[in-house]
C-alpha positions as CSV (number, residue, x, y, z in Angstrom):
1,X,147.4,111.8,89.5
2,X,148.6,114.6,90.9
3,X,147.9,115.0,95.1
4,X,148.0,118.7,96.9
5,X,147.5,118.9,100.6
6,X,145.8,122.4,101.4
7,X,145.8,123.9,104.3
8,X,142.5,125.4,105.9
9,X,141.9,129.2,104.9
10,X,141.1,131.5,107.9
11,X,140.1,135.5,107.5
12,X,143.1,136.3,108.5
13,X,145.0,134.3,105.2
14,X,142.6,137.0,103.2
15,X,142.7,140.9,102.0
16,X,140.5,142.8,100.5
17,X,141.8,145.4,98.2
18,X,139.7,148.5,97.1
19,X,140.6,151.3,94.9
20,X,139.1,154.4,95.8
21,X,139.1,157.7,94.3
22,X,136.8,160.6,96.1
23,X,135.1,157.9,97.9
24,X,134.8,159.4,101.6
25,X,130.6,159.2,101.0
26,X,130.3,155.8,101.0
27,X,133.7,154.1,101.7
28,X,132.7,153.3,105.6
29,X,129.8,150.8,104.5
30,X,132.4,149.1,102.3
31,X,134.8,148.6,104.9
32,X,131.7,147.6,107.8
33,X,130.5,145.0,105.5
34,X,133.9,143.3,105.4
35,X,133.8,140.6,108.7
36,X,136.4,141.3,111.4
37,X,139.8,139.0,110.7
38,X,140.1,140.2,107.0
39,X,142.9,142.3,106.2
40,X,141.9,145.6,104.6
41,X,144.2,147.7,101.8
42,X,143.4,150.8,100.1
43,X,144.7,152.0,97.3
44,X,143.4,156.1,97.1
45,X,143.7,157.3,94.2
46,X,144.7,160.9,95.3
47,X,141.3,161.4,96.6
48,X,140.5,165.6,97.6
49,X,137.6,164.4,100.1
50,X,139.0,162.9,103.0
51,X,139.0,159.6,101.6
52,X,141.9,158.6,103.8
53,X,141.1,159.7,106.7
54,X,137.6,158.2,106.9
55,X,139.2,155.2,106.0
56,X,141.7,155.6,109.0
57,X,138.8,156.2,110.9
58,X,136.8,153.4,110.5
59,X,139.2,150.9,109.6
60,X,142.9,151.6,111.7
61,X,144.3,148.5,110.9
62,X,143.8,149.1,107.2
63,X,147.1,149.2,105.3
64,X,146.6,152.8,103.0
65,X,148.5,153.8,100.0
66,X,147.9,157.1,99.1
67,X,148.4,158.0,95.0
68,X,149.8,161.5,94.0
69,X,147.8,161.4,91.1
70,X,145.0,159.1,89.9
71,X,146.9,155.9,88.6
72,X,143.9,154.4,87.3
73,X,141.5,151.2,88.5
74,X,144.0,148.1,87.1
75,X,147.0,149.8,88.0
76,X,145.7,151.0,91.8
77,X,144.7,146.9,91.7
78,X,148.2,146.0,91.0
79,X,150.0,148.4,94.2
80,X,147.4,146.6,96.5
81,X,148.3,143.1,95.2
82,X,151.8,143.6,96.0
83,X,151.1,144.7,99.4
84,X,149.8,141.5,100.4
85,X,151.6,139.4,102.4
86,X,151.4,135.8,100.4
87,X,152.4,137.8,96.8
């Protein structure tokens, strides 16, 4: 039998990563509804409405990366994965 010792998760051992695309309406009640502790990246999907900066706004410790073009839902998935810390 196979034994694993794990370690307790905090918040701060978890991200959320959301894709957004034109998402400025609505993205603050996303980020609000995540608690305090829990690492925060957003992948923009070269939003035209401000996405970023109401992101920034709400959320300054959120880790942003802004797309030139719209890179799609799976692939925008993927650049966040990689920019968290235990990948």
């Amino acid at each position: 039998m196979l034994m694993t010792m794990t370690m307790p998760l905090t918040l701060s051992d978890v991200s959320a990563v959301i894709v957004t695309f034109n998402s400025a309406h609505i993205i603050a009640r996303c980020l609000n509804a995540l608690p305090d502790g829990v690492g925060v990246i957003v992948v923009d999907n070269a939003s035209t409405d401000g996405t970023c900066q109401r992101v920034r706004s709400v959320r300054a410790d959120a880790v942003i990366v802004q797309n030139a073009v719209n890179e799609g839902y799976g692939r925008a998935n993927n650049q966040g994965m990689a920019g968290h810390p235990s990948v």
